[in-house]
C-alpha positions as CSV (number, residue, x, y, z in Angstrom):
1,X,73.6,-81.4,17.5
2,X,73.1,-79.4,20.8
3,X,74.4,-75.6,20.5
4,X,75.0,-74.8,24.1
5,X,74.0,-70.6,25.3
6,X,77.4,-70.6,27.9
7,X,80.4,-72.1,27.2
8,X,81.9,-74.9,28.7
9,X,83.0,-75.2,32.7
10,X,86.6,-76.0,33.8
11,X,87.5,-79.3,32.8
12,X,84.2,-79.8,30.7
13,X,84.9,-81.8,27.3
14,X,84.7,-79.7,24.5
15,X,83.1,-81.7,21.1
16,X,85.1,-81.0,18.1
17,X,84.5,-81.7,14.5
18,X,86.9,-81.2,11.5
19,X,86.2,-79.2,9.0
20,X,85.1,-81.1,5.6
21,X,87.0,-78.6,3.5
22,X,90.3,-78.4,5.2
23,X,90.3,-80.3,8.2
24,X,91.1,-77.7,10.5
25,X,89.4,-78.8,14.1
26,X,86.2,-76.9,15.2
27,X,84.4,-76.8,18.4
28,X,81.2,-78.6,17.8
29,X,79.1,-76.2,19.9
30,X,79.8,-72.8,18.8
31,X,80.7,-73.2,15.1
32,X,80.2,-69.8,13.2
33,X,79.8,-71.0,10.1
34,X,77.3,-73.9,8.7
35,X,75.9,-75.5,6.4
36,X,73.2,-78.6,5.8
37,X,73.6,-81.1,3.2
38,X,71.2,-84.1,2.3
39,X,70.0,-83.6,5.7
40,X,73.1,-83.8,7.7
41,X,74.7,-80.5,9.6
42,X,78.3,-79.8,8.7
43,X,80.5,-77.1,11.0
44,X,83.3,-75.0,8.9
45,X,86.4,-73.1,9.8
46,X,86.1,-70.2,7.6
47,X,83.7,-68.2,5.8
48,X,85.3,-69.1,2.5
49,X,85.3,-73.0,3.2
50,X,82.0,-73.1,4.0
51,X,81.1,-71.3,0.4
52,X,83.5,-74.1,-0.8
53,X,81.4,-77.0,0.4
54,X,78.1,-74.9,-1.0
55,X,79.6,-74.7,-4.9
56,X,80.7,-78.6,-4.4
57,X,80.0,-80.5,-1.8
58,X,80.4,-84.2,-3.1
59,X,84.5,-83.1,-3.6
60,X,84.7,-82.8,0.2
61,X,82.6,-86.2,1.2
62,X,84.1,-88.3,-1.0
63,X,86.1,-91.0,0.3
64,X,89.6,-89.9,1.6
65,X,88.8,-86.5,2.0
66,X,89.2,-83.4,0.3
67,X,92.3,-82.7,-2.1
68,X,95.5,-82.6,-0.4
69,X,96.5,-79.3,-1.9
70,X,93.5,-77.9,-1.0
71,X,94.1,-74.6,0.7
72,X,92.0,-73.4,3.6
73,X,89.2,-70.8,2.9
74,X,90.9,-67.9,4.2
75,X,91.2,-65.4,1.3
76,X,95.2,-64.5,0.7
77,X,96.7,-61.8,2.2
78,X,98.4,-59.1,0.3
């Protein structure tokens, strides 16, 4: 994976990945969070769904996705 040092020009295609934890779209080349697993680079929305992946990543790679009711990383607000 290429992380580009200027984002992209006008009309440039912008990569985007999905989130393995709750499929939210992010942009490929400037993810903020990250993580390797078994040799592969994964990108994550949040803070909190990266941390997800870390305690178990297997329930996010298996086939079909994670849990449906999984909520998003995002801590709750009060």
């Amino acid at each position: 994976m290429m992380v580009r040092d200027r984002p992209p020009a006008a009309g440039e295609i912008r990569m985007v990945e999905l989130c393995p934890v709750c499929l939210m779209p992010v942009e490929e080349e400037y993810p903020l969070y990250r993580a390797r697993y078994k040799g592969q680079e994964y990108v994550f929305h949040t803070p909190g769904c990266r941390q997800k992946f870390l305690d178990d990543p297997e329930k996010y790679l298996q086939e079909g996705g994670p849990p449906e009711d999984e909520p998003c990383g995002v801590p709750e607000q009060k």
